[in-house]
C-alpha positions as CSV (number, residue, x, y, z in Angstrom):
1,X,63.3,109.0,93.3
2,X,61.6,106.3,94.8
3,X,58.1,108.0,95.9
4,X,55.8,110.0,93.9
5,X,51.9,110.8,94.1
6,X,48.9,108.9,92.5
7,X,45.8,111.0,91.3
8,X,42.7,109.7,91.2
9,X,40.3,110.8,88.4
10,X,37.2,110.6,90.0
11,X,38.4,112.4,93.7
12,X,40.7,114.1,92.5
13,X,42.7,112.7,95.3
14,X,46.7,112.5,95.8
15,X,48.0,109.7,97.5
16,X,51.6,109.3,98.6
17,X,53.2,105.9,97.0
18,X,57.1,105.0,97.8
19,X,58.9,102.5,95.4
20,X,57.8,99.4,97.6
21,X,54.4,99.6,96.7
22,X,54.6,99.3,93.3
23,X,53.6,95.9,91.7
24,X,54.4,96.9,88.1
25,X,56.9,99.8,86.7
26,X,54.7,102.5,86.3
27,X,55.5,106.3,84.3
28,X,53.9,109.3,84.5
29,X,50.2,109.5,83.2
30,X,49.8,105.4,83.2
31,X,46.6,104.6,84.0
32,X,46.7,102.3,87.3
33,X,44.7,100.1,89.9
34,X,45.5,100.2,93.6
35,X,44.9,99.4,97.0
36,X,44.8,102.2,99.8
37,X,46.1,101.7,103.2
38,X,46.2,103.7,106.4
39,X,50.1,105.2,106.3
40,X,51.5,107.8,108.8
41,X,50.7,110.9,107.4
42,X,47.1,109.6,106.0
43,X,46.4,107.1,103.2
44,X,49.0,105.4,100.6
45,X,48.5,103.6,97.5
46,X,50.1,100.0,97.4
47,X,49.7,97.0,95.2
48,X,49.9,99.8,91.9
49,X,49.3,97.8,88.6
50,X,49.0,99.1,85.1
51,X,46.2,98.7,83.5
């Protein structure tokens, strides 16, 4: 796909992530560290690591 949506636990807050910003290959219900940063449409999660 090439996009996709990080939730975090403790906000409960989606964020928007496209391909580029991953660090690490990441599946569904990894557990992850990120950075946020100011995107178009609000914040996006880059630099997404598995922990």
């Amino acid at each position: 796909k090439g996009f996709g949506f990080i939730k975090d636990d403790d906000s409960e807050q989606e964020y928007f992530v496209h391909a580029s910003g991953l660090i690490d290959e990441v599946r569904e219900n990894d557990q992850v560290s990120f950075d946020l940063q100011e995107g178009r449409k609000g914040l996006n999660a880059v630099n997404v690591k598995v922990i």
